[in-house]
Backbone as CSV, one residue per row, in Angstrom:
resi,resn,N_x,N_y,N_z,CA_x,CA_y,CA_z,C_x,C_y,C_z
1,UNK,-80.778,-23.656,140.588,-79.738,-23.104,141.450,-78.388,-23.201,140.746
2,UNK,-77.708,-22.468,140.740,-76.112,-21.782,140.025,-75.537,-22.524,141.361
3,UNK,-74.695,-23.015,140.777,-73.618,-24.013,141.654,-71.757,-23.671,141.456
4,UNK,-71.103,-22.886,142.323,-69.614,-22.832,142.346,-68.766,-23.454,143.062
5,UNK,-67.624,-23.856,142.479,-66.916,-24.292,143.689,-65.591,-22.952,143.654
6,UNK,-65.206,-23.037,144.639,-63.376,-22.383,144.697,-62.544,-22.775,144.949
7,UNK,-61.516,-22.341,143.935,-60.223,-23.131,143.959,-59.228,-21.993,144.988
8,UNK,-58.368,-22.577,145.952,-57.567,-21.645,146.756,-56.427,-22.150,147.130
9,UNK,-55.429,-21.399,147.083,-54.044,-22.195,147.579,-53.153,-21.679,148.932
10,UNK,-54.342,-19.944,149.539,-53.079,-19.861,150.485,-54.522,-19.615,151.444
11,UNK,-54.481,-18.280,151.643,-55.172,-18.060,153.494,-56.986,-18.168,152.783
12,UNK,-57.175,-17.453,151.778,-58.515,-17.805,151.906,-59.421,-16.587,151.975
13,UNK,-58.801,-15.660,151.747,-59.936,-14.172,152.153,-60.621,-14.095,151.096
14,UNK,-60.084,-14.142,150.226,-61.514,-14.365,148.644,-62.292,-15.215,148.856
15,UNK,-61.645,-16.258,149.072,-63.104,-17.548,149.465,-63.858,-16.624,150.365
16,UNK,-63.407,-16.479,151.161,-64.445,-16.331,152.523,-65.490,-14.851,152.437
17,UNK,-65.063,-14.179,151.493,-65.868,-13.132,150.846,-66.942,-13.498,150.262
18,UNK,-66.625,-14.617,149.449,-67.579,-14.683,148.220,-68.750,-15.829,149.251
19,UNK,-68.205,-16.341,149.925,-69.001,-17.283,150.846,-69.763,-16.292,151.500
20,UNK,-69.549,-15.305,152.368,-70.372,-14.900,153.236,-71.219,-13.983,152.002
21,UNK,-70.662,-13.486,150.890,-71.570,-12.543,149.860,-72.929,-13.477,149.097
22,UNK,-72.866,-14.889,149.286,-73.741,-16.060,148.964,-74.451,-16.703,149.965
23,UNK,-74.062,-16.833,151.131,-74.419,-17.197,151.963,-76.308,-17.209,152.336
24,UNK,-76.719,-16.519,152.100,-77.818,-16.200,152.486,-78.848,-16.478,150.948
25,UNK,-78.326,-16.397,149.875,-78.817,-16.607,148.428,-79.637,-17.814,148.246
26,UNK,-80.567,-18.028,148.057,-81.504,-19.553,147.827,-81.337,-19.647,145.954
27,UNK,-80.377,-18.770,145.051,-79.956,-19.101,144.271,-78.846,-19.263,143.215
28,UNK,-77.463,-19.518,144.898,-76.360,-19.850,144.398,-75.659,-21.134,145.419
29,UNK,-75.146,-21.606,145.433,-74.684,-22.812,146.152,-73.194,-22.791,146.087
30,UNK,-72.507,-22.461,146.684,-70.900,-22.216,146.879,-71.006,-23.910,147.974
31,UNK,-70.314,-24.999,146.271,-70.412,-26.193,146.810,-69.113,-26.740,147.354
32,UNK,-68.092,-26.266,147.213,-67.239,-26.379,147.891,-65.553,-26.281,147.611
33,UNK,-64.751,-25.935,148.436,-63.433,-25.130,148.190,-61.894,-26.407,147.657
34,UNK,-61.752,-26.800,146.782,-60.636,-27.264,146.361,-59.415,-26.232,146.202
35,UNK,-58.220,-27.042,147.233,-56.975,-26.608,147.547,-55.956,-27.407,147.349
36,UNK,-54.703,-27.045,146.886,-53.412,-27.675,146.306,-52.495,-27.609,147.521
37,UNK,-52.756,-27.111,148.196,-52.026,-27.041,149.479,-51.999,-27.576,150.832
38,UNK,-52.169,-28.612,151.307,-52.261,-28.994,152.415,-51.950,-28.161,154.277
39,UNK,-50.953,-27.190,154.058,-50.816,-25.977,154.975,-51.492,-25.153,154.819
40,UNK,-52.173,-24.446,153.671,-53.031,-23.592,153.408,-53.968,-22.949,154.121
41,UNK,-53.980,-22.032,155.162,-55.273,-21.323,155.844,-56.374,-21.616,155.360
42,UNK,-56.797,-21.299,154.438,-58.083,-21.732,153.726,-59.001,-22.755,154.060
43,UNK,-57.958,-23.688,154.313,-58.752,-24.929,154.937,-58.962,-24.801,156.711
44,UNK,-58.704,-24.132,157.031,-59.334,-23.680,158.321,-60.548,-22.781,158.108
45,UNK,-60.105,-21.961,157.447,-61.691,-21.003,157.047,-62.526,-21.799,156.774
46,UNK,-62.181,-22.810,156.130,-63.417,-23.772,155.567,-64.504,-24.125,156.527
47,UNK,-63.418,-25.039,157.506,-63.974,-25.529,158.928,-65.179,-24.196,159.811
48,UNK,-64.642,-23.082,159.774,-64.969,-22.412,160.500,-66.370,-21.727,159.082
49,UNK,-66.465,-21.683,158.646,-67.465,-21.514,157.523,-68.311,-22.486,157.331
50,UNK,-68.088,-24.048,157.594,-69.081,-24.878,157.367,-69.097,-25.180,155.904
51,UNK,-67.674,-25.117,154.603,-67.618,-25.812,153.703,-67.270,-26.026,153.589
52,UNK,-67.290,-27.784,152.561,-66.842,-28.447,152.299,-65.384,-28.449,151.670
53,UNK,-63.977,-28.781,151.634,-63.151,-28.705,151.553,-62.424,-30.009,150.759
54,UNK,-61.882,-29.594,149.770,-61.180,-31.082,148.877,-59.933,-30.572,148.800
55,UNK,-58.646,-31.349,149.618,-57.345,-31.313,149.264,-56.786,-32.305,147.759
56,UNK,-56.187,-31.762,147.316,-56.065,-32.635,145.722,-54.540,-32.451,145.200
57,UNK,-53.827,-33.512,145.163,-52.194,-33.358,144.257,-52.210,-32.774,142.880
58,UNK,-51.141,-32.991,142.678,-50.815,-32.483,140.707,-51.341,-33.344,140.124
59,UNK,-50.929,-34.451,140.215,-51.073,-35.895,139.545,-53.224,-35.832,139.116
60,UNK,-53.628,-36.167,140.454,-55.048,-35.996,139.563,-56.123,-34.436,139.294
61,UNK,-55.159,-33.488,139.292,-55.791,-32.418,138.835,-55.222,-32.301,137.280
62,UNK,-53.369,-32.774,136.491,-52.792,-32.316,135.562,-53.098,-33.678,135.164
63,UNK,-52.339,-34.711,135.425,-51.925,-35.758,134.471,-53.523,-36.954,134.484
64,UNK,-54.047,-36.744,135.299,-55.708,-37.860,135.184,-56.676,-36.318,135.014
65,UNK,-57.930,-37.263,134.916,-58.578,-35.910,134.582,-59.825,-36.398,136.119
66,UNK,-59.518,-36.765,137.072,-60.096,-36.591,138.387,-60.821,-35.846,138.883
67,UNK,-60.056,-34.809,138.975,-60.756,-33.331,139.438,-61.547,-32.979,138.573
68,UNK,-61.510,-32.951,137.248,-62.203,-32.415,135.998,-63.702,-33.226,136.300
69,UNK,-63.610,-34.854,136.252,-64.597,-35.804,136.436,-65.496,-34.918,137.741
70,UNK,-65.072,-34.747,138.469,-65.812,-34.511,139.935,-66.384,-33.223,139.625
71,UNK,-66.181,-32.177,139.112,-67.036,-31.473,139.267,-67.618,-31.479,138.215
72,UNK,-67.266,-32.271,137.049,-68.384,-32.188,135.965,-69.877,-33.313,136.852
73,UNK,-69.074,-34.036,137.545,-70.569,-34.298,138.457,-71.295,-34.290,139.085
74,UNK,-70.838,-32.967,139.707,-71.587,-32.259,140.758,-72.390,-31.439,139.873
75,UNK,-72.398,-30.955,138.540,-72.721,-29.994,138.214,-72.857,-28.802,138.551
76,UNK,-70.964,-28.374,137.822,-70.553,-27.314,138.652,-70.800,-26.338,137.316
77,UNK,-71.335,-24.904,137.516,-71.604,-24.046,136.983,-70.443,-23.003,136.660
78,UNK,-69.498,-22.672,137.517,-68.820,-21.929,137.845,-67.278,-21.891,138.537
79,UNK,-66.109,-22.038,137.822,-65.297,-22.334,138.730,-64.854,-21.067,138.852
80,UNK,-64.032,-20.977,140.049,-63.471,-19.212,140.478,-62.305,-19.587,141.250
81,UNK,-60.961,-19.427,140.890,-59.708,-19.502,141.098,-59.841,-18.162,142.069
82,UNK,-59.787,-18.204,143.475,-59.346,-17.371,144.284,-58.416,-17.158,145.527
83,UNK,-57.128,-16.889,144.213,-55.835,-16.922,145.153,-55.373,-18.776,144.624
84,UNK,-55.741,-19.008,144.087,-55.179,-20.454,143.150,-53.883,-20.495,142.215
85,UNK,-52.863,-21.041,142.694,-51.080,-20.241,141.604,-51.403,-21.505,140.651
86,UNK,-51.421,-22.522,140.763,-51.093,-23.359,139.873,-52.224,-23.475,138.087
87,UNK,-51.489,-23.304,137.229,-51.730,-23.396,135.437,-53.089,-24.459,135.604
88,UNK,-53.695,-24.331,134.884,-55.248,-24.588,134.980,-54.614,-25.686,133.460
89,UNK,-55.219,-27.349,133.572,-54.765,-28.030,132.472,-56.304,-28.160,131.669
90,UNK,-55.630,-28.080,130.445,-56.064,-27.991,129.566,-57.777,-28.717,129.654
91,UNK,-57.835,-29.936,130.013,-58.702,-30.736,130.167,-59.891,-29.643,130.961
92,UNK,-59.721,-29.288,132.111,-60.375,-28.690,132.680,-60.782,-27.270,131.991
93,UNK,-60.213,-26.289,131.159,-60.587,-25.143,130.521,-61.270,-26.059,129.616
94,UNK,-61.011,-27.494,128.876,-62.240,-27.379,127.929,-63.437,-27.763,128.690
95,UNK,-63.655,-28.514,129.500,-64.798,-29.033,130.433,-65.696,-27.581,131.235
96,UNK,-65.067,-26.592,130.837,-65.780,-25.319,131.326,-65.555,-24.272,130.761
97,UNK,-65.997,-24.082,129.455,-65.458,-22.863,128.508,-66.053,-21.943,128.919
98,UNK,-65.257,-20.626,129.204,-65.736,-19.139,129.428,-66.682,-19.689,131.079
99,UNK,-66.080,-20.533,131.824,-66.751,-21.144,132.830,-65.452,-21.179,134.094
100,UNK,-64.093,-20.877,133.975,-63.377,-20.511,134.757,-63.245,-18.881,134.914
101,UNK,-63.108,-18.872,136.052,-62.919,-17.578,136.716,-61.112,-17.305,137.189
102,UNK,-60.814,-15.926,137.170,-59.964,-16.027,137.954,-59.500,-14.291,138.740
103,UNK,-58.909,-13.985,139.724,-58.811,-12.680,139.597,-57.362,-12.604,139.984
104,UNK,-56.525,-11.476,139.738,-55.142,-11.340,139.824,-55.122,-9.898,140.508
105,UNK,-54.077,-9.717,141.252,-53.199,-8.449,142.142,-53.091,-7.306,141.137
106,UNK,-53.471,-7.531,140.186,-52.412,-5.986,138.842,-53.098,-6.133,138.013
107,UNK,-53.065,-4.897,137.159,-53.819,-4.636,136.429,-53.019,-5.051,135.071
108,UNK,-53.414,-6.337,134.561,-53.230,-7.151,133.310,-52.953,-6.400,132.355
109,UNK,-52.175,-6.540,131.022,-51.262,-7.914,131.177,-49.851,-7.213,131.762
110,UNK,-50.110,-5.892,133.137,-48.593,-6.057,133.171,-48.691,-6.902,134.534
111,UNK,-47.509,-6.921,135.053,-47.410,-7.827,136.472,-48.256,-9.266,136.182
112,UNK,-48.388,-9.869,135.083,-48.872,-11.324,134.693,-48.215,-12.453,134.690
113,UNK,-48.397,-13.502,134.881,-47.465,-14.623,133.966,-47.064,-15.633,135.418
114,UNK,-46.315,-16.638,134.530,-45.684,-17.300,135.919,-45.361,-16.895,137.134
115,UNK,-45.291,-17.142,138.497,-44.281,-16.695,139.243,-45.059,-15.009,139.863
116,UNK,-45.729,-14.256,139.094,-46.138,-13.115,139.010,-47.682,-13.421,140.384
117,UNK,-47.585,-12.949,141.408,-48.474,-13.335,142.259,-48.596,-12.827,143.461
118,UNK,-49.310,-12.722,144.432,-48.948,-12.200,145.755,-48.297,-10.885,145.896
119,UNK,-47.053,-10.901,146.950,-45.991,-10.149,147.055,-45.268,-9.888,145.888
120,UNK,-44.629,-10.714,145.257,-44.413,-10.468,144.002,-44.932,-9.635,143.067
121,UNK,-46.089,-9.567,142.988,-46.534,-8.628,141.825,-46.459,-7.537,142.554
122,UNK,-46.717,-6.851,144.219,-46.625,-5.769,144.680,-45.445,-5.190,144.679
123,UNK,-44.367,-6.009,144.910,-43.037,-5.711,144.833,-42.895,-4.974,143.240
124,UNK,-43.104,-5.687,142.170,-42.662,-4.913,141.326,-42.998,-3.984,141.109
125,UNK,-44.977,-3.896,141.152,-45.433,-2.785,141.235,-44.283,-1.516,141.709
126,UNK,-43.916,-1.641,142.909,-43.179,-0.450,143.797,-42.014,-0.178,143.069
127,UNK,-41.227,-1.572,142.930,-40.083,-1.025,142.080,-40.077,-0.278,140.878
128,UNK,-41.067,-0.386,139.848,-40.827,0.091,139.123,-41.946,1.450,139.169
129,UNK,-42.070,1.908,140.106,-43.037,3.209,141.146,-44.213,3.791,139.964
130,UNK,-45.116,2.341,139.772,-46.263,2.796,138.882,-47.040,3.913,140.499
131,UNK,-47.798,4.385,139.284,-48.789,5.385,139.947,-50.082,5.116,140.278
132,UNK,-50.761,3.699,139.626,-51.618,3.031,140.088,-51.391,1.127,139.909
133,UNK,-52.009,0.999,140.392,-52.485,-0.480,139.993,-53.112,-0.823,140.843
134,UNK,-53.855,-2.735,140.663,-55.508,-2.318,141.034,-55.828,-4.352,140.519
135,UNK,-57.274,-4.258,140.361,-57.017,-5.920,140.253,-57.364,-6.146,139.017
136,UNK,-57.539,-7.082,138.465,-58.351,-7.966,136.961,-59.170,-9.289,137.352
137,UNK,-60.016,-9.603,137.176,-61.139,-10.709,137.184,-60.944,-11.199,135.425
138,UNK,-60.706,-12.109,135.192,-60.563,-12.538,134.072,-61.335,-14.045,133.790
139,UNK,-61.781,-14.523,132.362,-61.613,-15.880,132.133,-60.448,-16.699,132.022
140,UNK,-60.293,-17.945,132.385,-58.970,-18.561,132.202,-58.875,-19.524,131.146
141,UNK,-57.740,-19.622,130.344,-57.714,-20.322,129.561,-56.338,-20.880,129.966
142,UNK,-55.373,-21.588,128.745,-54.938,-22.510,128.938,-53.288,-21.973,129.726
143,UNK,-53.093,-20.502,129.629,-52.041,-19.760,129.773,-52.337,-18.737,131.278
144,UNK,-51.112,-18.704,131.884,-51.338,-17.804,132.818,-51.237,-16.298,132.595
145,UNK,-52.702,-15.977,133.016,-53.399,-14.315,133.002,-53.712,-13.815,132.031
146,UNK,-53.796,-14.790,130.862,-54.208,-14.489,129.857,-55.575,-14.548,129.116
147,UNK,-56.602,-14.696,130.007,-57.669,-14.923,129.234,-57.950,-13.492,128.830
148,UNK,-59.536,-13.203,128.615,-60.348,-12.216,128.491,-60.796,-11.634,129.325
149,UNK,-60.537,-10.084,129.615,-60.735,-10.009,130.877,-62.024,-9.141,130.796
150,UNK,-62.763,-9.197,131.947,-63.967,-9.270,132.684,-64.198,-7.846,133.132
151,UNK,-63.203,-7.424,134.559,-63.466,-6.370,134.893,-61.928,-5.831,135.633
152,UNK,-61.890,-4.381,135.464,-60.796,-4.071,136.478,-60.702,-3.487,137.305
153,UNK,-60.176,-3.021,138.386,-60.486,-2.249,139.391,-59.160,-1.584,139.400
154,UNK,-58.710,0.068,139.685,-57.864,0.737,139.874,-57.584,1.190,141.304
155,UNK,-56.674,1.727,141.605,-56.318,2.305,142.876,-54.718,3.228,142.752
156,UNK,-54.657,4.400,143.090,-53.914,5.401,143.079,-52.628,4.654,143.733
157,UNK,-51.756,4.947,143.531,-50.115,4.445,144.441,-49.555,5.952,145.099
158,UNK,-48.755,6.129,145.715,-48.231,7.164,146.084,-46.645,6.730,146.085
159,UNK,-45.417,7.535,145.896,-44.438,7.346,145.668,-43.668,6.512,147.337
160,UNK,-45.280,6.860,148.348,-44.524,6.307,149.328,-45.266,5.232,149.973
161,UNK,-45.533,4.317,149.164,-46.211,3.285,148.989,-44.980,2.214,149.268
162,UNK,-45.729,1.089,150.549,-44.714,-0.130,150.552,-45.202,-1.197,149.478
163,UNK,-44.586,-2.525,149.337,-44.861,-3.424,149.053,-46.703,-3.914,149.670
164,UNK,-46.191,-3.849,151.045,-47.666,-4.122,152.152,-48.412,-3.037,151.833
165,UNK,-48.202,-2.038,151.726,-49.498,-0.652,151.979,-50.359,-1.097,150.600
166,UNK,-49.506,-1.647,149.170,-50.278,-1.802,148.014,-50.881,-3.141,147.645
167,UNK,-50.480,-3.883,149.065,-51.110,-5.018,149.224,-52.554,-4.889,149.733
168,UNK,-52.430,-4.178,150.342,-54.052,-3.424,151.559,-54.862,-2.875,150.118
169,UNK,-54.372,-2.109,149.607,-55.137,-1.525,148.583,-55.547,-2.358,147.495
170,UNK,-55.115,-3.257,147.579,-55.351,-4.523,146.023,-56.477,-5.530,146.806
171,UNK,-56.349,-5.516,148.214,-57.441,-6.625,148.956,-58.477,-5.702,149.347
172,UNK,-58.503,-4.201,149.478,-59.730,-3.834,149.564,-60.454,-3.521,148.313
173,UNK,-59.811,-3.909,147.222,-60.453,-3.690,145.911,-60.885,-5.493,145.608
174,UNK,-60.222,-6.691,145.464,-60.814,-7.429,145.908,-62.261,-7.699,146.478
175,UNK,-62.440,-7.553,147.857,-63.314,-7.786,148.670,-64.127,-6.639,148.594
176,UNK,-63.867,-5.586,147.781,-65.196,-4.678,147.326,-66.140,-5.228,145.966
177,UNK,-64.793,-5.815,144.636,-65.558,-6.139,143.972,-65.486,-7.386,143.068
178,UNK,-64.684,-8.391,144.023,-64.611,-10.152,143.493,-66.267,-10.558,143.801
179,UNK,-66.872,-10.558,144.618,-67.745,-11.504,144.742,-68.970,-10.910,143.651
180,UNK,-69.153,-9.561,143.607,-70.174,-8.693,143.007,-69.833,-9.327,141.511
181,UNK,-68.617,-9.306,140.496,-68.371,-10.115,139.428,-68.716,-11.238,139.758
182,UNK,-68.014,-12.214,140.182,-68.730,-13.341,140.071,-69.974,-13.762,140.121
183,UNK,-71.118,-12.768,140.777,-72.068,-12.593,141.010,-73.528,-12.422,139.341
184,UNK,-72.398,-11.739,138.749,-72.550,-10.955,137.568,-72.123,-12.076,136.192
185,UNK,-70.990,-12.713,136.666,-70.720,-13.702,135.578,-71.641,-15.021,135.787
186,UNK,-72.069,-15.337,136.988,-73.290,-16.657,136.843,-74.576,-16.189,136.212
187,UNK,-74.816,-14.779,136.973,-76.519,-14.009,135.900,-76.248,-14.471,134.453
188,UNK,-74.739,-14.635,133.941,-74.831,-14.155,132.362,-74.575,-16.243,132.125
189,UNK,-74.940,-16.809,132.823,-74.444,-18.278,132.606,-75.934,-19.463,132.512
């Protein structure tokens, strides 16, 4: 059995995709959702989903290697950053090479990098009135949005496109095709 956990920092709709897209699988185990956020929706989805949930500081995810320890002992197969802001430390990309996941709002490497996330990346999108953009599923390495990327998904913009309308369009590309990759990156693991 292929074993994932997810990492999440705000409401949780990727988790809860990829949970109900596994759910029924006798050969994947979505073992449970680590969050940096203590307000975080996510951790209500959890409750209401029936998984397991680990709240965790900076201190033992960056500066101890805690978090790293714990799922190297669960024997975790798969990590998948969904909707996760915070820089992935080093310790942990080596403890899972080509074994982190992650997916982003825009189509890489523009709208990337620090700070680049959420609303933010839609916003610029608009401002600077691209004609599409769409998501990236990537590996993570030690830099933000920079790994190798995996797969992308496009979607048309229209000049009268909000911030929100290209938010709708980036989460129904999401939840059409985050869980199906990840799905695709454990076959190849």
């Amino acid at each position: 059995m292929k074993r994932i956990v997810l990492f999440a920092s705000g409401s949780g709709s990727n988790v809860e995709n990829i949970v109900h897209y596994f759910k029924d699988r006798k050969d994947v185990e979505v073992v449970a959702v680590y969050c940096n956020n203590s307000k975080a929706f996510v951790l209500e989805r959890c409750k209401k989903l029936g998984i397991t949930s680990r709240l965790f500081g900076r201190k033992e995810f960056v500066e101890d290697t805690v978090v790293v320890n714990e799922l190297l002992h669960q024997k975790i197969d798969l990590v998948v950053l969904a909707g996760f802001l915070w820089l992935i430390p080093e310790s942990l990309v080596k403890a899972f090479p080509n074994r982190i996941i992650n997916i982003h709002p825009a189509l890489l490497p523009k709208y990337g990098g620090k700070g680049m996330y959420g609303h933010f990346v839609h916003e610029a999108v608009v401002a600077n009135k691209e004609i599409e953009s769409g998501i990236t599923i990537h590996y993570v390495n030690e830099h933000y949005d920079e790994g190798k990327v995996i797969f992308q998904g496009k979607c048309s913009l229209e000049p009268s496109d909000s911030a929100e309308t290209v938010a709708q369009k980036i989460q129904r590309l999401e939840a059409e095709h985050f869980p199906r990759v990840v799905d695709e990156v454990l076959a190849s693991i």
